[in-house]
N, CA, C and O of each residue as an XYZ file, in Angstrom:
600
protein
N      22.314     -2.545     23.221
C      21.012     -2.264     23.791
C      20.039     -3.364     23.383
O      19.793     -3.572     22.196
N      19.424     -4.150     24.485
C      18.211     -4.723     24.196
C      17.063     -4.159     24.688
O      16.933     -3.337     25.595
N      16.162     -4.745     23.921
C      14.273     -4.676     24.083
C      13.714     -5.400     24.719
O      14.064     -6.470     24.219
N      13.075     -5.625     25.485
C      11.939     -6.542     26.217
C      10.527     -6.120     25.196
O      10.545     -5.301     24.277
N       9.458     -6.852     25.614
C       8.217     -6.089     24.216
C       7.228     -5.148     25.061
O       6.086     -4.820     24.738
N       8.017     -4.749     26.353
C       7.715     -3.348     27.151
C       8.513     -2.102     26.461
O       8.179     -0.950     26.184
N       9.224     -2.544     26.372
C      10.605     -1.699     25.749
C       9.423     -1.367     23.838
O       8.809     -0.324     23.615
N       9.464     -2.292     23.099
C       8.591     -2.624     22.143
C       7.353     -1.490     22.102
O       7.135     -0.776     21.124
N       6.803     -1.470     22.997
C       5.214     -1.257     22.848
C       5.458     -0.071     23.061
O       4.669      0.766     22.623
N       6.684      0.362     23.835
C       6.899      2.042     24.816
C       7.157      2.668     23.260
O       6.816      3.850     23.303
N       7.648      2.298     21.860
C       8.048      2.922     20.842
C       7.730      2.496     19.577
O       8.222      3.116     18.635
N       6.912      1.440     19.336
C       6.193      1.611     18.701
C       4.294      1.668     18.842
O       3.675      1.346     19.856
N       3.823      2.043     17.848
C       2.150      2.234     18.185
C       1.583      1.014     18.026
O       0.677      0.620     18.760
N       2.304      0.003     16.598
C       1.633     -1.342     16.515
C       0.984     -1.927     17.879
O       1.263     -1.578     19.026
N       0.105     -2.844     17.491
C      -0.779     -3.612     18.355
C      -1.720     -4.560     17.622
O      -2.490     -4.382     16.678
N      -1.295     -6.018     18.631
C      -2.039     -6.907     18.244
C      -3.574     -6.949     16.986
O      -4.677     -6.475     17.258
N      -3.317     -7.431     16.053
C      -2.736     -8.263     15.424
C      -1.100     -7.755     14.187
O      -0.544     -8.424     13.316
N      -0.889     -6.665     14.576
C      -0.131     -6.448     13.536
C       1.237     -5.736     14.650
O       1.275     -4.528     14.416
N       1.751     -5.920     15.170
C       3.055     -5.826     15.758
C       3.560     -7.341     15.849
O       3.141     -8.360     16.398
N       4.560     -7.037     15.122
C       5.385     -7.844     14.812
C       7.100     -8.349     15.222
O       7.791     -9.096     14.529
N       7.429     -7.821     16.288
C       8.671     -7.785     16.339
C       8.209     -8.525     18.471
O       7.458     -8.224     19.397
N       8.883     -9.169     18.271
C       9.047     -9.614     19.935
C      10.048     -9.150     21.037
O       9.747     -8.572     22.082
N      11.283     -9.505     20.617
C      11.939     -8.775     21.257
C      12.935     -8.417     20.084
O      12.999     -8.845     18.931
N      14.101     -6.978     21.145
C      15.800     -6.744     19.954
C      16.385     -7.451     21.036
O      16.157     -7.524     22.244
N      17.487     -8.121     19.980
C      18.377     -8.965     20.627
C      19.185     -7.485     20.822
O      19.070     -6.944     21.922
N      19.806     -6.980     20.025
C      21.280     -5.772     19.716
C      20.401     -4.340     19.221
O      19.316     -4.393     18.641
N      21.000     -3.281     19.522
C      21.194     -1.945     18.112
C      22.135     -1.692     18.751
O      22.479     -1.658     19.932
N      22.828     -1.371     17.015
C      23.884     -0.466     17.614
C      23.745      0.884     16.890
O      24.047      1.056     15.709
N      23.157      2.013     17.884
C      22.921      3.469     17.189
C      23.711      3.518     15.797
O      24.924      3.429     15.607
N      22.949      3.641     15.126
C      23.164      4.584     13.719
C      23.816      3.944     12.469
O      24.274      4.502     11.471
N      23.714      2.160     12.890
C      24.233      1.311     12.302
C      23.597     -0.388     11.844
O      23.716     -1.197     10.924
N      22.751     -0.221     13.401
C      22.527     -2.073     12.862
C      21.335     -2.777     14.281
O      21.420     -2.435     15.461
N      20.435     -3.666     13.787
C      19.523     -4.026     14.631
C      19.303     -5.354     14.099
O      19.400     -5.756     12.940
N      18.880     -6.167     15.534
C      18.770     -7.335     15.128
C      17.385     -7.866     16.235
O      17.631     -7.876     17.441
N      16.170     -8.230     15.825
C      15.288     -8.385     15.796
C      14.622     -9.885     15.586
O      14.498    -10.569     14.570
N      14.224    -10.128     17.034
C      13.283    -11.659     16.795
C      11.830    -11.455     16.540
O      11.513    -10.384     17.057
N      10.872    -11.993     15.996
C       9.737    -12.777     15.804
C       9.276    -14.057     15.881
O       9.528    -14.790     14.925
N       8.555    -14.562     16.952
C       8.322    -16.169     16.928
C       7.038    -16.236     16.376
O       6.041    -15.659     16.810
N       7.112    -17.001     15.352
C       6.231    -17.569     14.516
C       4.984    -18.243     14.904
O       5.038    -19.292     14.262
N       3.935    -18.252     15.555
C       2.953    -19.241     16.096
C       1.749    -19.592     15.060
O       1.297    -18.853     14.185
N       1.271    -21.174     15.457
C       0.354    -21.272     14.323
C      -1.038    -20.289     14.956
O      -2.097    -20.248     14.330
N      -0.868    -19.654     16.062
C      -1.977    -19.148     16.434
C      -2.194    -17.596     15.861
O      -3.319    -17.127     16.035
N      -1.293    -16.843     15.252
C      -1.210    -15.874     14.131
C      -2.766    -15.929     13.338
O      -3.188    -16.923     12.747
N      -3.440    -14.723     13.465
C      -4.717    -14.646     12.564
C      -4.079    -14.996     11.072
O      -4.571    -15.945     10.462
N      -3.042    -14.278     10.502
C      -3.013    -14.394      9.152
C      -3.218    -16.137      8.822
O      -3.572    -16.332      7.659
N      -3.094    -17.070      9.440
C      -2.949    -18.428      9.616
C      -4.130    -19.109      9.180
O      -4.138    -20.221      8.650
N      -5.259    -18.300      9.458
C      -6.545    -19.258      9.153
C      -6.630    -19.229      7.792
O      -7.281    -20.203      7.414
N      -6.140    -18.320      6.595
C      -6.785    -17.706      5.395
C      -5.253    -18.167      4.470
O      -5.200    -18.311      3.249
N      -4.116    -18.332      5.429
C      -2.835    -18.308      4.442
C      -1.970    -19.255      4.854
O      -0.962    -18.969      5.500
N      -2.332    -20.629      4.469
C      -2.881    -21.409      4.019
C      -3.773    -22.675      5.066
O      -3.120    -23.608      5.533
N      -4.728    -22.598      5.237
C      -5.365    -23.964      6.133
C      -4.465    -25.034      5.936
O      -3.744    -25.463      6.837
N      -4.493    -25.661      4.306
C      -4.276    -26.883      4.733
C      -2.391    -26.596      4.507
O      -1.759    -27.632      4.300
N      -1.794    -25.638      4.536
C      -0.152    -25.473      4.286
C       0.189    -24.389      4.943
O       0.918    -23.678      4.252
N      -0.140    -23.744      6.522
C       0.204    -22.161      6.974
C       1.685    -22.022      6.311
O       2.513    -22.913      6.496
N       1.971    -20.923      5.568
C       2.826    -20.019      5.408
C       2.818    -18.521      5.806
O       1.975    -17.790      5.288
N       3.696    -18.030      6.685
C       3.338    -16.207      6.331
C       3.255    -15.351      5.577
O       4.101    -14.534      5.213
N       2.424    -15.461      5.351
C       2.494    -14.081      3.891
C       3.907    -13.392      4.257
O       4.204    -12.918      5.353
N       5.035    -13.460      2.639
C       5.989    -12.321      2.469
C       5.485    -10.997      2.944
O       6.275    -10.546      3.774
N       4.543    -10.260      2.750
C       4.628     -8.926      2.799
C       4.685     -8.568      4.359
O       4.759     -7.394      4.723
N       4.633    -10.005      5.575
C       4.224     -9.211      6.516
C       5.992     -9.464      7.343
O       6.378     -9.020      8.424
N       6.807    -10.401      6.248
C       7.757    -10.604      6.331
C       8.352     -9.251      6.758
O       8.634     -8.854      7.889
N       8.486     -8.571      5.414
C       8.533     -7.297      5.103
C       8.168     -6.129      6.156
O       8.913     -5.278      6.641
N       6.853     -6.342      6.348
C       6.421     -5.255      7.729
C       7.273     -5.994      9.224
O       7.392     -5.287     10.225
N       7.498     -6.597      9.222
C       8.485     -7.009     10.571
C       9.705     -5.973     10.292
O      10.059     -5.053     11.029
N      10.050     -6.212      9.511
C      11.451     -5.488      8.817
C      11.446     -3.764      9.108
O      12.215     -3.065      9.768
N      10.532     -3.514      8.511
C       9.968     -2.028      8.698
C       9.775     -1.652     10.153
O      10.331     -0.691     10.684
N       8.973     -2.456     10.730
C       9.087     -2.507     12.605
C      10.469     -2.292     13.338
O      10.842     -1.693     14.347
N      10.904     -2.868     12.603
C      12.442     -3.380     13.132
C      13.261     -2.285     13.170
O      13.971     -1.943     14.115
N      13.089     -1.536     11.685
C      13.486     -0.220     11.057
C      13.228      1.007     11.870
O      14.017      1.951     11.918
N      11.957      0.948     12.581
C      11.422      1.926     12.982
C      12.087      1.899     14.231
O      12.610      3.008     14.346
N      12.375      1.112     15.368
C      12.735      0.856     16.636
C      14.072      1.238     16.074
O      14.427      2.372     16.394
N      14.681      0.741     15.513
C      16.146      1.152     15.487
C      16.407      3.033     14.991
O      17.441      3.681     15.153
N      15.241      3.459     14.447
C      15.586      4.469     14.229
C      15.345      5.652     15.291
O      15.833      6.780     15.366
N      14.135      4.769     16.318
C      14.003      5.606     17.474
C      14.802      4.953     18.737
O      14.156      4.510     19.687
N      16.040      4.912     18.723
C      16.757      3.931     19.708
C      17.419      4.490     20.483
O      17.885      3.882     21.447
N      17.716      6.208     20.214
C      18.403      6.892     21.192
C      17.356      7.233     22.662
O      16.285      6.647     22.822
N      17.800      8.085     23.475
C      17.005      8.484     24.237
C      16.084      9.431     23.926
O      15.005      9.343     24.511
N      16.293     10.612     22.890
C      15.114     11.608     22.672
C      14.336     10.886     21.188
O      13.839     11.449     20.214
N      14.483      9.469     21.506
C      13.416      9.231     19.998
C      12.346      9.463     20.633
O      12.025      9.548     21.819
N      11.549      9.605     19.060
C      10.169      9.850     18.797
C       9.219      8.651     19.692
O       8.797      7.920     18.796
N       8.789      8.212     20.783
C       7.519      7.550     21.243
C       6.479      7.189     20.710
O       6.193      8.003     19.832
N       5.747      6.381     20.778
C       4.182      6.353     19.996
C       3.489      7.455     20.502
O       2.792      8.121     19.737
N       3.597      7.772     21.829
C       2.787      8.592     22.115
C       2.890     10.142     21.835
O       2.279     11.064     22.377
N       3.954     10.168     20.711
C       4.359     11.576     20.675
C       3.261     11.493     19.094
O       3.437     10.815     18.081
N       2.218     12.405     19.408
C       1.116     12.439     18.011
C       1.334     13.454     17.246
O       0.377     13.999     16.697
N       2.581     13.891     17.065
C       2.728     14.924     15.774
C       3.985     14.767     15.065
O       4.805     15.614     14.711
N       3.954     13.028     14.882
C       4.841     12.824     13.512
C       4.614     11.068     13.589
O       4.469     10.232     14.481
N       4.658     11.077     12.588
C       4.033      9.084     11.644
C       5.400      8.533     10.972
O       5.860      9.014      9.937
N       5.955      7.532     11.643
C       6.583      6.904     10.669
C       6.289      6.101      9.775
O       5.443      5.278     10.125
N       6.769      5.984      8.430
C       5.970      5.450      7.257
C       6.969      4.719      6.506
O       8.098      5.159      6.289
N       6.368      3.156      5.959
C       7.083      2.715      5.238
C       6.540      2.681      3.940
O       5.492      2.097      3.663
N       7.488      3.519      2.863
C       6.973      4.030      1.582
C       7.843      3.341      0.505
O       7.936      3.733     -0.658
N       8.371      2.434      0.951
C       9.132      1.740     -0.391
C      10.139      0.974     -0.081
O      10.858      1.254      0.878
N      10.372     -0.259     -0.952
C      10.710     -1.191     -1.008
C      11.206     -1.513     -2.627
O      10.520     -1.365     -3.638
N      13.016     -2.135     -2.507
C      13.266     -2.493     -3.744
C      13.716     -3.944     -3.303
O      13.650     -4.571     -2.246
N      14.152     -4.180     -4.439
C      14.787     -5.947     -4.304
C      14.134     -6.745     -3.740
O      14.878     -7.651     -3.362
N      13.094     -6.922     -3.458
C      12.494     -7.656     -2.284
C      12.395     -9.231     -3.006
O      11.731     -9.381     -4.031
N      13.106    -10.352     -2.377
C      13.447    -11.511     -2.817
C      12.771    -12.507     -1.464
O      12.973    -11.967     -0.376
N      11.950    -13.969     -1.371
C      11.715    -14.637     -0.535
C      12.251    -15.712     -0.960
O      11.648    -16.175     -1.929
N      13.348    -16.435     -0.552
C      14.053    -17.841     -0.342
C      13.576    -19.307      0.076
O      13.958    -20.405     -0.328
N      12.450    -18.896      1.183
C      11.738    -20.074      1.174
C      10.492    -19.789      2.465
O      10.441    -18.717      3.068
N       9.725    -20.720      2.685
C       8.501    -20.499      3.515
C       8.824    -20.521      4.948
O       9.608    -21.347      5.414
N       8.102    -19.429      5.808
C       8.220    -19.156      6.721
C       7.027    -20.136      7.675
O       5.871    -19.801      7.417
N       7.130    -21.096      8.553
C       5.999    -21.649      8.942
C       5.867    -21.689     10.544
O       6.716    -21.423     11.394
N       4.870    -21.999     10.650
C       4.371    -21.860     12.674
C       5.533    -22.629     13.206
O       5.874    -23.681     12.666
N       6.143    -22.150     14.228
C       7.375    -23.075     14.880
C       8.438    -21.883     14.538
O       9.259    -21.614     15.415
N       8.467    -21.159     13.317
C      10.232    -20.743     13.541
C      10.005    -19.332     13.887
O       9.059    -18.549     13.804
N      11.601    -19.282     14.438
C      12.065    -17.930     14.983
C      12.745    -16.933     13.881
O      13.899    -17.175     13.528
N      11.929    -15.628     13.241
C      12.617    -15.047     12.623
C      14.096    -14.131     12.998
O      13.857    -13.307     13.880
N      14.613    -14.121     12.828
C      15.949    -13.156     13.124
C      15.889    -12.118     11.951
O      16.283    -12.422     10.825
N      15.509    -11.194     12.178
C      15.415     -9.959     11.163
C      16.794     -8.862     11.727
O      17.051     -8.556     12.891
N      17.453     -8.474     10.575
C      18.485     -7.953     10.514
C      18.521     -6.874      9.517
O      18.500     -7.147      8.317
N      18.578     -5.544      9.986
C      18.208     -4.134      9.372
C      19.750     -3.342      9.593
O      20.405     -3.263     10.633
N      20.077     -2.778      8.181
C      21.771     -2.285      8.482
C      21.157     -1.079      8.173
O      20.510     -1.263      7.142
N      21.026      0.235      8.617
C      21.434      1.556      7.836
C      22.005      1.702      7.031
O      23.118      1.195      7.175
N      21.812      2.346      5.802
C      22.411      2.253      4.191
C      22.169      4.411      4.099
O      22.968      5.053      3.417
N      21.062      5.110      4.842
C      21.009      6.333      4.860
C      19.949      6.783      5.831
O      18.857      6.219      5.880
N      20.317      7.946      6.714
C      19.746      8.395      7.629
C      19.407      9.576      7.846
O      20.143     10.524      8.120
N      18.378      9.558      7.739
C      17.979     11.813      8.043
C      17.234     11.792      8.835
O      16.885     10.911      9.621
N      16.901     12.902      8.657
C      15.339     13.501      9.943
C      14.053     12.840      9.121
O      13.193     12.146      9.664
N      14.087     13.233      7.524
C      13.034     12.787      7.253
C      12.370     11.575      5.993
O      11.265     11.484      5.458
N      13.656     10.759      5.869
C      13.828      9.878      4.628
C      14.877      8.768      5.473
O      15.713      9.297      6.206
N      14.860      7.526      5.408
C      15.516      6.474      5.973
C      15.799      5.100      4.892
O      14.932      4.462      4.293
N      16.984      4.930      4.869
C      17.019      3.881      4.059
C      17.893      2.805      4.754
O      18.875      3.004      5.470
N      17.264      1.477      4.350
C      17.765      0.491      5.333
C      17.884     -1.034      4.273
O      17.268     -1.213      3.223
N      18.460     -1.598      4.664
C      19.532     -3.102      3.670
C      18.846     -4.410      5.079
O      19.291     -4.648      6.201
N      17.680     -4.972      4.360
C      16.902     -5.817      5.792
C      16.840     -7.170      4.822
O      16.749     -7.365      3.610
N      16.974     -8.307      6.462
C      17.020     -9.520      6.148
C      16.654    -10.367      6.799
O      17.255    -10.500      7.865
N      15.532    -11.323      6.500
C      15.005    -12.444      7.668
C      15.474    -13.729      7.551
O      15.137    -14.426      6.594
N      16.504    -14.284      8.750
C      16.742    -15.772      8.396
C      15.792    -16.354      9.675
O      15.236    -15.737     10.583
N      15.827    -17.410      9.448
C      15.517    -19.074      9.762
C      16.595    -19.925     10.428
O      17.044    -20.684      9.569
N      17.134    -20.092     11.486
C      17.954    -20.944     12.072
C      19.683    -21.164     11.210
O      20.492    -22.026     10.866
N      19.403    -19.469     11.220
C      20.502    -19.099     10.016
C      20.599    -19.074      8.566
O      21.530    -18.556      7.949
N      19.523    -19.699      8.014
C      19.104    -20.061      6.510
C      18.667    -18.474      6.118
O      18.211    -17.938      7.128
N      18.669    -17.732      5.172
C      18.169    -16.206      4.475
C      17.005    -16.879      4.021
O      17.122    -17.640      3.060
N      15.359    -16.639      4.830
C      14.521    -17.020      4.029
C      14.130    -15.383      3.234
O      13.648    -15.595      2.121
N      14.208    -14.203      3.485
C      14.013    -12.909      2.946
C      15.250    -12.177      3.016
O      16.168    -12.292      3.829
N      15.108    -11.314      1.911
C      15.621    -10.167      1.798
C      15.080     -8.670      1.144
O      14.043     -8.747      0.484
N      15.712     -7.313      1.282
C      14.774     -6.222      0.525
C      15.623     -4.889      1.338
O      16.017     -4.707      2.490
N      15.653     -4.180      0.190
C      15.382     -2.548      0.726
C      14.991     -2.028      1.166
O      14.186     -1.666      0.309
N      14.736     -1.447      2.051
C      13.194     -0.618      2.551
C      13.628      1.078      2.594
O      14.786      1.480      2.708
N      12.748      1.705      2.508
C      12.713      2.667      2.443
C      11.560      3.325      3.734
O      10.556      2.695      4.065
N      11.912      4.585      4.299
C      10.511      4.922      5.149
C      10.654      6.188      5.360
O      11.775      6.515      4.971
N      10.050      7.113      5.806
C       9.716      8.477      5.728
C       9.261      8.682      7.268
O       8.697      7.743      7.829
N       9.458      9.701      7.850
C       9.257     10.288      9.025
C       8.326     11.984      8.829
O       8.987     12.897      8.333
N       7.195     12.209      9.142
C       6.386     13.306      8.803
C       5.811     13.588      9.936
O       5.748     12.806     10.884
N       5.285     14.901      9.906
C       5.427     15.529     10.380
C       3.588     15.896     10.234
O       3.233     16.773      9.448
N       2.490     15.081     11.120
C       0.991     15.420     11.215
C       0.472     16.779     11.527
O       0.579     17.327     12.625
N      -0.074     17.255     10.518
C      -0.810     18.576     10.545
C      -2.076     18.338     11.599
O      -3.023     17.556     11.683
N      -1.554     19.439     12.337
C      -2.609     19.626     13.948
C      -3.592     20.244     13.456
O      -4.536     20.572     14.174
């Protein structure tokens, strides 16, 4: 299964400036997603991190990952929608989280999220961002699915 960022927008709520994922190349239900981001120097985080050296801030490394996480976890046909307003997916934790080297305007991330554990309401996922095949990130993630009091 691929994504177009119609496909994108139909399931998750993100929106400019903070959606992060462009298109899925793959998912394969209940197992594995693979996820582009193109890097532009025209990115707000860009003016503040760094003028005279743009790098992406790691953490938003990280929130791509979690994006990534989230689409793959709503990938069947009765997933959860953005527009369904009585439950939030949440990313509540993160272990190992390691950065290899700088992410800069020009490259294409390939983010790669394996399922490690899956429920209704706790998700754990084994995520990784390379660079023209290079591992510039890696990390655990953890995220939670709840359930908004009406």
């Amino acid at each position: 299964m691929e994504l177009d960022i119609k496909g994108i927008l139909d399931r998750l709520p993100h929106r400019y400036p903070m959606l992060l994922i462009d298109r899925v190349l793959d998912i394969q239900p209940g197992k594995s997603i693979v996820a582009i981001k193109n890097v532009s120097i025209n990115e707000p985080f860009f003016t503040g991190h760094f003028p005279h050296h743009p790098v992406m801030p790691g953490v938003l490394i990280l929130e791509a990952m979690a994006q990534a996480a989230a689409l793959f976890s709503f990938a069947d046909e009765n997933a959860l929608k953005k527009d369904d307003n009585s439950t939030v997916y949440y990313f509540v934790g993160i272990d190992g989280a390691r950065f290899r080297r700088p992410v800069v305007p020009g490259d294409q991330l390939r983010i790669e999220v394996e399922a490690e554990r899956l429920s209704r309401t706790i998700c754990k996922y084994s995520g990784r961002a390379l660079v023209e095949g290079q591992l510039v990130a890696e990390a655990k993630l953890m995220c939670a699915i709840r359930s908004l009091e009406v």
